[in-house]
DSSP file (Angstrom, degrees, kcal/mol; ACC not computed):
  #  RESIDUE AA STRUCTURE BP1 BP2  ACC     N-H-->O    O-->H-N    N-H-->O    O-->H-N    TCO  KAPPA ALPHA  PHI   PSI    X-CA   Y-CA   Z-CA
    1    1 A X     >        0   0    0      0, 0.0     4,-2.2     0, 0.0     5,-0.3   0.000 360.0 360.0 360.0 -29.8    6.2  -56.4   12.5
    2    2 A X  H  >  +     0   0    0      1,-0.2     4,-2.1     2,-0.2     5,-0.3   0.857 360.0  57.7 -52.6 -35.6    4.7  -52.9   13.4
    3    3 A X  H  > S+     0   0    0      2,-0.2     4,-2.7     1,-0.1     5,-0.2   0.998 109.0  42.0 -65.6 -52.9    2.3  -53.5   10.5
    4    4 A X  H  > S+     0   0    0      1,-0.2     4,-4.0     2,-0.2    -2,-0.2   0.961 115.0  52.9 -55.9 -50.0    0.9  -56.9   12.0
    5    5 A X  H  X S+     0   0    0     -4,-2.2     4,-3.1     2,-0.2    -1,-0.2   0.995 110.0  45.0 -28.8 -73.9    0.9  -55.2   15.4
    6    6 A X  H  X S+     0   0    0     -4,-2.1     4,-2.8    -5,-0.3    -1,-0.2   0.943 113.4  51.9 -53.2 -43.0   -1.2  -52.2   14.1
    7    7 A X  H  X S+     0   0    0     -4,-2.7     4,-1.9    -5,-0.3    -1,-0.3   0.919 106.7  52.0 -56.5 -40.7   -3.6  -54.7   12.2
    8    8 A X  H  X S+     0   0    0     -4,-4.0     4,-2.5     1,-0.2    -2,-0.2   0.831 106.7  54.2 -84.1 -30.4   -4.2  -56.8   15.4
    9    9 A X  H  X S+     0   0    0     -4,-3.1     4,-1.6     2,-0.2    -1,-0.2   0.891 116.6  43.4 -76.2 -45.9   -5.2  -53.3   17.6
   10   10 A X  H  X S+     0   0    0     -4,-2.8     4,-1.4     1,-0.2    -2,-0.2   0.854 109.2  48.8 -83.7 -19.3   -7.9  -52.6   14.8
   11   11 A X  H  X>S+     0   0    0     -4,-1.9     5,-1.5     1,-0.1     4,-0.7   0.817 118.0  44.1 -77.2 -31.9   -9.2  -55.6   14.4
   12   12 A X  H  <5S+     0   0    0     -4,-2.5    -2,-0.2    -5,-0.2    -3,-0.2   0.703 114.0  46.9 -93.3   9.8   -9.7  -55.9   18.3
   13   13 A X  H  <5S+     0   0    0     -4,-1.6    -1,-0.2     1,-0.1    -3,-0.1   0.570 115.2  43.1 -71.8 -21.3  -10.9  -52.7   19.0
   14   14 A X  H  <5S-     0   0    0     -4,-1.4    -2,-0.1    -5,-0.2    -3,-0.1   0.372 108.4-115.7-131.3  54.8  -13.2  -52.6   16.7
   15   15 A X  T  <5 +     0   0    0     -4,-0.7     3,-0.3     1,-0.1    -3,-0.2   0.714  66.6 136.2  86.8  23.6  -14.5  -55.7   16.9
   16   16 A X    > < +     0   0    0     -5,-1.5     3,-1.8     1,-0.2     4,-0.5  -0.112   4.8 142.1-108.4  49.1  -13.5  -57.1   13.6
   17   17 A X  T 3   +     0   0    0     -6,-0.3    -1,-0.2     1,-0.3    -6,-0.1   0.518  57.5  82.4 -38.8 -28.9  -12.3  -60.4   14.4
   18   18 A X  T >  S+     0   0    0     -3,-0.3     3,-0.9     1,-0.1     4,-0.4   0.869  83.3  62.4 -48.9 -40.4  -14.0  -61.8   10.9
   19   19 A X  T X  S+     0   0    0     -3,-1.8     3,-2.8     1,-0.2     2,-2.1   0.962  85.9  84.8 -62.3 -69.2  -10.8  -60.6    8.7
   20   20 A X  T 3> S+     0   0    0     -4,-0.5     4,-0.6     1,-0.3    -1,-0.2   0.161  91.6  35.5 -62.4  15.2   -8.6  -62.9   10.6
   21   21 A X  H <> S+     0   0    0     -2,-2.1     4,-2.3    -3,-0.9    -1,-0.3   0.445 116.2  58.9-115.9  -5.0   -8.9  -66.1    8.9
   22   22 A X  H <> S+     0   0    0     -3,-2.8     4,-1.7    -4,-0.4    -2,-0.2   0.947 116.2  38.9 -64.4 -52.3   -9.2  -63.9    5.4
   23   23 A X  H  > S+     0   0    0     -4,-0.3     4,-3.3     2,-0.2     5,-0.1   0.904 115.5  43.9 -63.0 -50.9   -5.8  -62.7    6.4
   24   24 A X  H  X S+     0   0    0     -4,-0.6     4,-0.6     2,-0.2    -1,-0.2   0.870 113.1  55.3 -51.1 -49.0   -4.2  -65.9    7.8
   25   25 A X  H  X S+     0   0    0     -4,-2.3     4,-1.0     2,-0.2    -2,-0.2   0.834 115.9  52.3 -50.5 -38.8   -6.1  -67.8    4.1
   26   26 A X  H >X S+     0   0    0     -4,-1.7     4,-2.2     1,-0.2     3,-1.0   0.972 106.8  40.4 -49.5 -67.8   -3.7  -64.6    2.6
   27   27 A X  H 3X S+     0   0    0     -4,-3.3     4,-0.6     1,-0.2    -1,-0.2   0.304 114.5  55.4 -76.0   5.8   -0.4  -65.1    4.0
   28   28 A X  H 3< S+     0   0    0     -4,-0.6     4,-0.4     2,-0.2    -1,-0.2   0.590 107.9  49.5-103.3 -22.6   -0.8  -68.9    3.4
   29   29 A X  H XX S+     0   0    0     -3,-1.0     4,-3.2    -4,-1.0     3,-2.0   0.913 114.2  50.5 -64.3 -62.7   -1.5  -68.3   -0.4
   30   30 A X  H >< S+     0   0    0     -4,-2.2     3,-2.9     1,-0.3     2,-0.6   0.762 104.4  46.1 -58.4 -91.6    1.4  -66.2   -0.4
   31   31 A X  T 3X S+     0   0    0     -4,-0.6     4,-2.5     1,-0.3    -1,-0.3   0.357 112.0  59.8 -44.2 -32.7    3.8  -68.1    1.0
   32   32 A X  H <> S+     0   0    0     -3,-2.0     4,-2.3    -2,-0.6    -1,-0.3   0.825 113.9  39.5 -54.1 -62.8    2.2  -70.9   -1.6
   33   33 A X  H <X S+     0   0    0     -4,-3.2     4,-1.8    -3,-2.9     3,-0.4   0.974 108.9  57.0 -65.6 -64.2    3.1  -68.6   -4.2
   34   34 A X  H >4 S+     0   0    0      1,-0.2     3,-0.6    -4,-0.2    -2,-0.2   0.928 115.3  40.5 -17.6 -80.7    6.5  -67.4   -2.9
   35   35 A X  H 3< S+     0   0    0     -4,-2.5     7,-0.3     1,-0.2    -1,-0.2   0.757 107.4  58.7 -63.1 -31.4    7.8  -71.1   -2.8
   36   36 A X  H >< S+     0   0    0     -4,-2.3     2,-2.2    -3,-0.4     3,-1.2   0.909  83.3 107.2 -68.5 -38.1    6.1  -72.3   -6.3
   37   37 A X  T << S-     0   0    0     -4,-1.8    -1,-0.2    -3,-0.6    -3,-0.1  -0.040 113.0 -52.4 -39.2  48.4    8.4  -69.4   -7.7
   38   38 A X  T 3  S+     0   0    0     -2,-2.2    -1,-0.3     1,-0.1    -2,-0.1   0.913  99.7 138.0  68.5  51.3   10.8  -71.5   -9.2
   39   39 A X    <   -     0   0    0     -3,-1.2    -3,-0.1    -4,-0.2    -1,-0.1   0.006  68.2-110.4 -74.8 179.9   11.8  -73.9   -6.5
   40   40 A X  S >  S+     0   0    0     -5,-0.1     3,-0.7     2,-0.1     4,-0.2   0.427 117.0  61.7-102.6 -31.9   12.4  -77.5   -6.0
   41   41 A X  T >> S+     0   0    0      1,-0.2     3,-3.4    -6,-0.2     4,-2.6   0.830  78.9  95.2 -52.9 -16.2    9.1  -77.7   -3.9
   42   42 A X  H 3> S+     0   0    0      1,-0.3     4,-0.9    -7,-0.3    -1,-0.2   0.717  85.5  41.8 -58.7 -24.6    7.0  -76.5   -7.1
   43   43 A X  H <4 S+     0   0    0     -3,-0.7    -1,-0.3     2,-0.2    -2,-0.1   0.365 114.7  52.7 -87.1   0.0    6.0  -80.1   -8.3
   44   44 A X  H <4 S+     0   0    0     -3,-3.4     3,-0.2    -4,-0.2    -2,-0.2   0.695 117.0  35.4 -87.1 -39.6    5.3  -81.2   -4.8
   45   45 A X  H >X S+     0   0    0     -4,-2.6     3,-3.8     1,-0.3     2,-1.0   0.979 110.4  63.9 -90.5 -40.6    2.9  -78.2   -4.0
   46   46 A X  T 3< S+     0   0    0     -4,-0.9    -1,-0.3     1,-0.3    -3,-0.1   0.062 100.9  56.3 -27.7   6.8    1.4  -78.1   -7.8
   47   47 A X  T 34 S+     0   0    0     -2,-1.0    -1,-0.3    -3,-0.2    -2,-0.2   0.349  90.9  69.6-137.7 -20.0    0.1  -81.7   -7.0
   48   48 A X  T <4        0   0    0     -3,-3.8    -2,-0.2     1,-0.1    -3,-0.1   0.898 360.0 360.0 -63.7 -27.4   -1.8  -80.7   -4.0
   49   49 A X     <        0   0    0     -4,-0.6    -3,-0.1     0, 0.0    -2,-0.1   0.704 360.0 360.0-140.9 360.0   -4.0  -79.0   -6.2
């Protein structure tokens, strides 16, 4: 959690507020990925796209 922390002080100090939907688009891939990984969701999420 220290890591998110430390990301969220650099992006608002120095003004870089752009990364955060790059980051959020990340961890939502991943998580994507994580769960297809031989799951029972994997033919469910594999049909969104």
């Amino acid at each position: 959690m220290s890591f998110v922390a430390e990301l969220w002080q650099f992006m608002r100090v120095r003004k870089k507020f752009w990364l955060l939907p790059i980051m959020i688009m990340m961890a939502v891939f991943g998580g994507l990925i994580v769960l297809t990984k031989g799951s029972a969701v994997a033919p469910f999420i594999y049909t969104i796209f």
